[in-house]
C-alpha positions as CSV (number, residue, x, y, z in Angstrom):
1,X,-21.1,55.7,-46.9
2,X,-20.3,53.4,-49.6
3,X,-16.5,53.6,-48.9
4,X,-17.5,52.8,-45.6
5,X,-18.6,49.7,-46.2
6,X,-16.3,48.8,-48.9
7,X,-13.9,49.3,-46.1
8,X,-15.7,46.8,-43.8
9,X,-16.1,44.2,-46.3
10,X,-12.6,44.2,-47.1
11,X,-11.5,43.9,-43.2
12,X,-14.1,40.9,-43.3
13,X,-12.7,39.2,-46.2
14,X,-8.9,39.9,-44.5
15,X,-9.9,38.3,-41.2
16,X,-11.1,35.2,-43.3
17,X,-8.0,34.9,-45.5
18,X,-9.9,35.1,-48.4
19,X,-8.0,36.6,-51.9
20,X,-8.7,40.0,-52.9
21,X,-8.6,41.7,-55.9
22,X,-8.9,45.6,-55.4
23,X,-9.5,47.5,-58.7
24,X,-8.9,51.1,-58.1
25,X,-8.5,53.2,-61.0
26,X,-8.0,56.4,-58.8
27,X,-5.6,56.7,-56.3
28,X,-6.9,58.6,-53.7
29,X,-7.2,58.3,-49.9
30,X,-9.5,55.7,-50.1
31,X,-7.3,53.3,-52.3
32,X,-4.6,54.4,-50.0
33,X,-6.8,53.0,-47.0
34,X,-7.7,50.1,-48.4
35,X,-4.1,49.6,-49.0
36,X,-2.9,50.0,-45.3
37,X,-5.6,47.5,-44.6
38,X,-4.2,44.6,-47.3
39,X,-0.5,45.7,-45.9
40,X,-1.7,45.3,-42.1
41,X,-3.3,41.8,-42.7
42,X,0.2,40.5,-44.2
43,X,-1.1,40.3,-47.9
44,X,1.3,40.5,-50.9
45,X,0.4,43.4,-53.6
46,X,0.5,43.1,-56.8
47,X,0.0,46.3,-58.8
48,X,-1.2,45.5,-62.6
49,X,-0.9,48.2,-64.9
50,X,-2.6,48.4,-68.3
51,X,-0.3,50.6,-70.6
52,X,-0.9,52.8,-73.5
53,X,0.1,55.8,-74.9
54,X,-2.2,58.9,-73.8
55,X,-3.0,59.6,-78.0
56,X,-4.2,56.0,-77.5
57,X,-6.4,56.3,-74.3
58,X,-8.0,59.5,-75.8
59,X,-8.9,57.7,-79.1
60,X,-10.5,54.3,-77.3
61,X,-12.5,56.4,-74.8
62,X,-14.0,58.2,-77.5
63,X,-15.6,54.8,-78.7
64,X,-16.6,54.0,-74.9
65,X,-20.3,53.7,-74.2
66,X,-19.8,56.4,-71.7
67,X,-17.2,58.9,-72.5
68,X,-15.4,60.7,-70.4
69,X,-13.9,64.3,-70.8
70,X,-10.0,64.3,-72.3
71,X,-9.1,66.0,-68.7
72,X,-10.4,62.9,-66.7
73,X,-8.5,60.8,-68.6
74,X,-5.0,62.5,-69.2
75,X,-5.4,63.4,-65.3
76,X,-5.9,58.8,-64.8
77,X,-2.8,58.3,-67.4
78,X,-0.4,61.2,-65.1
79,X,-1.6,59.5,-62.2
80,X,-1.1,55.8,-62.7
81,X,2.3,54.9,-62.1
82,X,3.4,51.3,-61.9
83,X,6.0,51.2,-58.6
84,X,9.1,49.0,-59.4
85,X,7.5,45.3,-58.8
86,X,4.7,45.9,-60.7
87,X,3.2,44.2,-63.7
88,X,3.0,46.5,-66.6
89,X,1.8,45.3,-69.7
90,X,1.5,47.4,-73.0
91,X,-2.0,47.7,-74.4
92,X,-1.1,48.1,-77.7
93,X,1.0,45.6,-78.3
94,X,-1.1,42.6,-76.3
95,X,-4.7,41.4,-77.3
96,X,-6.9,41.2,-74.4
97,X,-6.0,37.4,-74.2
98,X,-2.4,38.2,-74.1
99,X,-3.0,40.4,-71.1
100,X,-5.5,37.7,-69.4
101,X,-2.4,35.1,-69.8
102,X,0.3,37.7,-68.9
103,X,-1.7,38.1,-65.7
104,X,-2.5,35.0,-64.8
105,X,1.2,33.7,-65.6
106,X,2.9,36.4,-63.1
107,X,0.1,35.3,-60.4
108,X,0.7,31.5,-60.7
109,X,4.4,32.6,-60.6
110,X,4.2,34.6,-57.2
111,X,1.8,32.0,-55.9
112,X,-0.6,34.3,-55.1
């Protein structure tokens, strides 16, 4: 059900013109649907990766709040793939701020 609606609301936000930002850290049908929806309504996509090495996404989700099991996340890191266009930006190397400017520099460039 809740995909459902998420599906409504973005169709409602389309129809108004409004900016969306989708964060989707699986991509599974659903993301895919919500995709076709963005694409249909005309919207540019702009795919933002975070990147680190998987030794590095194992060690910081063992400090998370709520861990999740090595499998989960090696299965996230063979998954996520940055298509060529895509802002990729390496977690290791950049601060959090770094990443924040990084971002907002490459939207402010495509005008989005």
């Amino acid at each position: 059900i809740a995909r459902n609606v998420g599906e409504y609301f973005l169709k409602q936000v389309t129809e108004n013109e409004l900016p969306v930002i989708l964060e989707e850290v699986f991509h599974d049908d659903y993301h895919g649907r919500l995709l076709s929806i963005l694409n249909e309504k005309g919207y540019h996509i702009l795919g933002i990766y975070i990147d680190a090495p998987k030794d590095v996404l194992l060690s910081r989700n063992r400090n998370r709040t709520k861990v999740k099991s090595d499998e989960i996340i090696l299965r996230f890191a063979d998954q996520s793939k940055a298509k060529e266009g895509d802002l990729v930006i390496d977690a290791v190397r950049n601060s959090v701020e770094d990443i924040v400017k990084q971002i907002i520099v490459k939207v402010e460039e495509l005008r989005l």
